[in-house]
C-alpha positions as MATLAB code, in Angstrom:
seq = 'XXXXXXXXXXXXXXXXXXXXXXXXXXXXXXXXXXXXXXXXXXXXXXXXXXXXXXXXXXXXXXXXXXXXXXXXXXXXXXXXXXXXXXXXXXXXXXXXXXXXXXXXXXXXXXXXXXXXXXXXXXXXXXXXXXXXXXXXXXXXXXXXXXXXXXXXXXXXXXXXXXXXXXXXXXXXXXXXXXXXXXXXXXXXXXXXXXXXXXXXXXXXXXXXXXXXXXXXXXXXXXXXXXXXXXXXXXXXXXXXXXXXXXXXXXXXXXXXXXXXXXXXXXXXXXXXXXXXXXXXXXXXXXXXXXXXXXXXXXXXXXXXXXXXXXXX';
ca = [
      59.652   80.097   72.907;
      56.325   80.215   71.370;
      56.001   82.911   67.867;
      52.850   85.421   68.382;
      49.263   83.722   69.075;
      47.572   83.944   65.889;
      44.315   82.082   64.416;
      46.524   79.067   62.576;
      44.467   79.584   59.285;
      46.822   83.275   58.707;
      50.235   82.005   60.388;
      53.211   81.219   58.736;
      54.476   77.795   58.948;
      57.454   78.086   61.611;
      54.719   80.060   63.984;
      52.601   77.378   63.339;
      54.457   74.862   64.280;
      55.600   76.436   67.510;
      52.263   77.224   68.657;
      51.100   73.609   67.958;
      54.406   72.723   70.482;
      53.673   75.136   72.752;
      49.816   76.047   72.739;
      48.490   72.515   73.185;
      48.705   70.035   76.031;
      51.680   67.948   77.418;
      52.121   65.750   74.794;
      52.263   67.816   71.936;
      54.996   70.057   73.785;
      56.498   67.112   74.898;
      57.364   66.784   70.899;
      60.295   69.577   72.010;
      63.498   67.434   72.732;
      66.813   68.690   73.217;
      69.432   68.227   69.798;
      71.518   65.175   71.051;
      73.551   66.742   67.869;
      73.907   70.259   68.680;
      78.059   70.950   69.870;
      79.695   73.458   70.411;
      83.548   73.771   69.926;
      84.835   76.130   72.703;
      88.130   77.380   71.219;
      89.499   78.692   74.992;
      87.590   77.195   78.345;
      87.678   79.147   80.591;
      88.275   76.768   83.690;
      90.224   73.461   83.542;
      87.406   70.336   82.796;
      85.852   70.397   85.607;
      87.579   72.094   87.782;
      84.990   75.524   87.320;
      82.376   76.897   89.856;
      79.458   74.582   90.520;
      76.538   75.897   88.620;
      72.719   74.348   89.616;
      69.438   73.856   87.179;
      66.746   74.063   89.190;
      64.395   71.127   88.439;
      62.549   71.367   91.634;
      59.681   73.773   90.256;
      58.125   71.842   87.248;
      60.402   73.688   84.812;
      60.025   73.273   81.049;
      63.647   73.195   81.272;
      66.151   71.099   83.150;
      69.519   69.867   82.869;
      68.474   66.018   81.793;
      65.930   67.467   79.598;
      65.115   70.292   77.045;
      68.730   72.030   79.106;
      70.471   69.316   78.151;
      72.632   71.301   75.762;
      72.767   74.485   77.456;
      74.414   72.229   80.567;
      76.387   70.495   78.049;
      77.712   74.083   76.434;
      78.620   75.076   80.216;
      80.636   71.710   80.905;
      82.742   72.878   77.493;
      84.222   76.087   79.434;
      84.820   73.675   83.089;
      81.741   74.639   84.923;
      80.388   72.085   87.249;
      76.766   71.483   85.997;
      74.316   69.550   87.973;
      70.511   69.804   88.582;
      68.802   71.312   91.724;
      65.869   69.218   93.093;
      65.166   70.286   96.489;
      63.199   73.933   97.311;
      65.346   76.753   97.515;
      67.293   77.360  101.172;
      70.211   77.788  102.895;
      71.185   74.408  102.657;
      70.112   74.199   98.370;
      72.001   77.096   97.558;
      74.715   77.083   99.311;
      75.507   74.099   97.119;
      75.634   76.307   93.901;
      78.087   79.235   92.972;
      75.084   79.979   90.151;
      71.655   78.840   90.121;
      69.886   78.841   86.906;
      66.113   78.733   87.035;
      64.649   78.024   83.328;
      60.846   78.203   83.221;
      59.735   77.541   86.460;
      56.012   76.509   87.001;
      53.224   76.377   89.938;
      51.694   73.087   90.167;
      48.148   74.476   89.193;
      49.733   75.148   85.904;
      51.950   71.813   84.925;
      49.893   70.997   82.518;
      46.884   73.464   82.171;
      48.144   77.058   80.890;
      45.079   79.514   81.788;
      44.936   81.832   84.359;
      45.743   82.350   86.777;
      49.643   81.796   87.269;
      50.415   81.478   90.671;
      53.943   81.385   92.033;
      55.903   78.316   91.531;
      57.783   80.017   94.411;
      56.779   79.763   98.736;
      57.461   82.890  100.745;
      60.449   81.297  102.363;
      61.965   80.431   99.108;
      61.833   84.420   97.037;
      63.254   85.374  100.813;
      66.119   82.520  100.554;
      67.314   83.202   97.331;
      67.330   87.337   98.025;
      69.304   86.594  101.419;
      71.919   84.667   98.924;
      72.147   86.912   96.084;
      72.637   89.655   98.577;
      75.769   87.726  100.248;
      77.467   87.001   97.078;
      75.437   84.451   95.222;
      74.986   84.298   91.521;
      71.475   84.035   89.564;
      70.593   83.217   86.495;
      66.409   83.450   86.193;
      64.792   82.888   82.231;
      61.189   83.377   82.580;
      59.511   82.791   79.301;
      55.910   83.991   77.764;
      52.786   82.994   79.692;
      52.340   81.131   82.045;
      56.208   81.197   83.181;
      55.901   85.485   83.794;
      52.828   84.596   86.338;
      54.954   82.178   88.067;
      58.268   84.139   88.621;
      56.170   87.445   89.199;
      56.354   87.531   92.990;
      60.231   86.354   93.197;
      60.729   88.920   90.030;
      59.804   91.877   91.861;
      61.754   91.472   95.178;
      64.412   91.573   92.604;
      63.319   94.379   90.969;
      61.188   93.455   87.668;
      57.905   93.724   86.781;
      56.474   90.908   84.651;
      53.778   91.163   82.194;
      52.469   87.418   81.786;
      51.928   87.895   78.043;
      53.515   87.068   74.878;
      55.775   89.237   73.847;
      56.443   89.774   69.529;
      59.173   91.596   68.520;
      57.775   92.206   65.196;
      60.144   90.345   62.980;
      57.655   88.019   61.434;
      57.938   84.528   60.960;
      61.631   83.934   62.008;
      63.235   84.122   65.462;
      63.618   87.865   66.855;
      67.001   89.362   66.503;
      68.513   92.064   68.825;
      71.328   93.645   67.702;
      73.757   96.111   68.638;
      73.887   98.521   65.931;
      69.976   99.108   66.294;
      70.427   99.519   70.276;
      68.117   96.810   70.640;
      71.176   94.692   72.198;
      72.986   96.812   74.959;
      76.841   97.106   74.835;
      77.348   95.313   78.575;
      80.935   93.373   79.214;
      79.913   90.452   78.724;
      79.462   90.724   75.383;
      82.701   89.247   74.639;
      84.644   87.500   71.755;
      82.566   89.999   69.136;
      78.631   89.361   70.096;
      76.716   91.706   68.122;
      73.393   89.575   68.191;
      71.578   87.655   69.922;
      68.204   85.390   68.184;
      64.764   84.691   70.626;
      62.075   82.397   70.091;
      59.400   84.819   71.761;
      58.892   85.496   75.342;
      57.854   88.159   77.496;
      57.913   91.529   78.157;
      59.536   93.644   81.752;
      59.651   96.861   83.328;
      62.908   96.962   85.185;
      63.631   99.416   88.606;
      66.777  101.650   89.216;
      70.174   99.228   89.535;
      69.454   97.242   86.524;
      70.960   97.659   83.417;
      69.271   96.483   79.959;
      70.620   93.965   77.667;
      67.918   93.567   75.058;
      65.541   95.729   74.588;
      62.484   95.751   72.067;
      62.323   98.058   69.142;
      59.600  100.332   67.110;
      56.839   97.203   66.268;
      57.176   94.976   69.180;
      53.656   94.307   70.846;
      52.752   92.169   73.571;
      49.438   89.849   73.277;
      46.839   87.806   75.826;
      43.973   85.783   76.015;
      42.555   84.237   79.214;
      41.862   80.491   77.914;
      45.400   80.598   75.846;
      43.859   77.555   73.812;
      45.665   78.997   70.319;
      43.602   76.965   67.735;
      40.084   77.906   69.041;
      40.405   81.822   69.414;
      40.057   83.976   66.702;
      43.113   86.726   66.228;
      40.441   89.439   67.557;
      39.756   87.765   70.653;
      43.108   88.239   71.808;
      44.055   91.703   73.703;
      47.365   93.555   72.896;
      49.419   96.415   73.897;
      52.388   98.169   72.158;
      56.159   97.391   74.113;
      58.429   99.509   72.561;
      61.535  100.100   75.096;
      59.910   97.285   77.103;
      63.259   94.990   78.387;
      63.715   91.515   77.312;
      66.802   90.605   79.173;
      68.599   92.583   81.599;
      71.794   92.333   84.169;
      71.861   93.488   88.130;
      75.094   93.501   90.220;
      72.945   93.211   94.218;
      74.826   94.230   97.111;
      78.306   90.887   96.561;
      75.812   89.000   94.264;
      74.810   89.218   90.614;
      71.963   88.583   88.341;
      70.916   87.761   84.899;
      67.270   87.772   83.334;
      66.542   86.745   80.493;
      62.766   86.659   79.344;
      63.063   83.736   76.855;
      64.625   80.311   77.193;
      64.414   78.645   74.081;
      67.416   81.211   73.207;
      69.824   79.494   74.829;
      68.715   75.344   74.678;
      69.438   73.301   71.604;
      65.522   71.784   70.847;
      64.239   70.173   67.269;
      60.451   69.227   67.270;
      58.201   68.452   64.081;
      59.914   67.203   61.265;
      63.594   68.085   62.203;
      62.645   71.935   62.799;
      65.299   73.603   64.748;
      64.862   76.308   67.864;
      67.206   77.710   69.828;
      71.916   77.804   69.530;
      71.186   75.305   66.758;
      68.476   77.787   64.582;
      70.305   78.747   61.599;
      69.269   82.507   62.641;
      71.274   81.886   66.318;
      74.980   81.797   65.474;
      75.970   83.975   68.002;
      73.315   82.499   70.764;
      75.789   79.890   72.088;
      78.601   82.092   72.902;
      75.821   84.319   74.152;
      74.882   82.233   76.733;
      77.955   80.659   77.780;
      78.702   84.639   78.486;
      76.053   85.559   80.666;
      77.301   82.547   82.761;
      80.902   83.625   82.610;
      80.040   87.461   83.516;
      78.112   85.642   86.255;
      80.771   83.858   87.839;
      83.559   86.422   87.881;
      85.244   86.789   90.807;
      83.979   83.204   92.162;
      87.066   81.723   93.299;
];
């Protein structure tokens, strides 16, 4: 979502843009709107309009993204193929979820943190809600979780590893420089998985974090030779110097990866920009709309699809 934190006075100008977004308070991130333009023309839905399983944005954990906001397009690209899109504003339960055939959660934040990005990053998740949403996925729900660079890792951490992932609430750099990161298949850095279908052979993020994933999971994008991962306590971009920040090679390190849970399924994906439609700045674009995404739409619309097979 965010390019690498670097002192501003050595990035390039797309990082430093991002980081100005991203790195400073509310209302400079609040420059990030969704592209009213962005469309996407969906040459085979898969589900009369309408008429496709329901599929929930959780807006009930001060996430960056919901389905009225920076999601806008991402709920718009889902409505394209039939899916039912609406936004989730009550905690997760029985009752909450068993409203949903797939509950997306895009960013999700603690309180402590709306606002003010240092550590720590506490759960945006209660006990009662990581147990809810296990005892669902377990009986045949399907889960879509995007948990971005710091502070989103810190605040899916606890719900991540009942799941079976193991955050690191860092930034994660894939090493491509001042463009978008690209994973694609014929570097193994994008998995061959089914639901890369209709001829996906890459897949553009905006930088994000880093996982360790257990035994049932299966990789989707994976980070090559130069990725590295990079922290600083304060996270306050333009007043750190670059060797004030700590950082650790991630070679191999996951960056989006698929489960299939006892009837349920799952899909992480450790950046969200990837798969909204923003423009910030003077017209800059981030996300299906980049000029280095053209594959990122169909992408996502995918991982939803591959989600909600067998849903009747």
């Amino acid at each position: 979502m965010a390019r690498q934190p670097r002192p501003l006075f050595v990035l390039t100008l797309p990082i430093v843009l991002c980081l100005l977004l991203l790195g400073l308070p509310n209302e400079s991130r609040a420059q990030q709107q969704g592209d009213e333009a962005f469309r996407y023309d969906n040459p085979s839905p898969r589900y009369a309009k309408d008429a496709g399983p329901r599929v929930c944005i959780d807006a009930a954990h001060h996430n960056f993204h919901t389905a009225d906001g920076r999601y806008a397009p991402f709920a718009s690209l889902l409505r394209t193929d039939g899916f039912r899109v609406k936004g989730s504003v009550g905690p997760f339960n029985t009752e909450t979820l068993a409203a949903c055939d797939v509950m997306v959660v895009a960013n999700a934040l603690a309180a402590a943190n709306d606002g003010d990005w240092t550590y720590p990053h506490p759960s945006a998740f209660s006990r009662e809600e990581i147990q809810a949403v296990l005892a669902w996925i377990r009986e045949g729900g399907r889960f879509l979780m995007f948990a971005d660079h710091a502070p989103f890792p810190g605040a899916a951490r606890d719900l991540g590893a009942v799941l079976g992932l193991f955050m690191a609430d860092v930034y994660a750099d894939g090493g491509s420089g001042s463009g978008p990161d690209v994973f694609r298949l014929r570097d193994g850095t994008l998995m061959d998985h089914p639901l890369l279908a209709g001829g996906i052979d890459s897949v553009a993020t905006f930088t994000g974090q880093a996982v360790r994933i257990t035994e049932g999971w299966e990789p989707l994008l994976t980070f090559g030779p130069d990725a590295v991962a990079r922290f600083h306590p304060r996270q306050i971009f333009q007043d750190e110097a670059q060797n004030s920040w700590s950082s650790f090679p991630i070679p191999g390190w996951t960056h989006g990866a698929t489960r299939e849970l006892d009837d349920g399924r799952i899909v992480f994906l450790g950046e969200a920009a990837m798969c909204s439609a923003q423009v910030y700045g003077e017209g800059q674009q981030m996300g299906m709309n980049h000029p280095g995404a053209p594959q990122n739409a169909l992408f996502c619309l995918s991982a939803v699809r591959w989600l909600a097979d067998g849903i009747n």
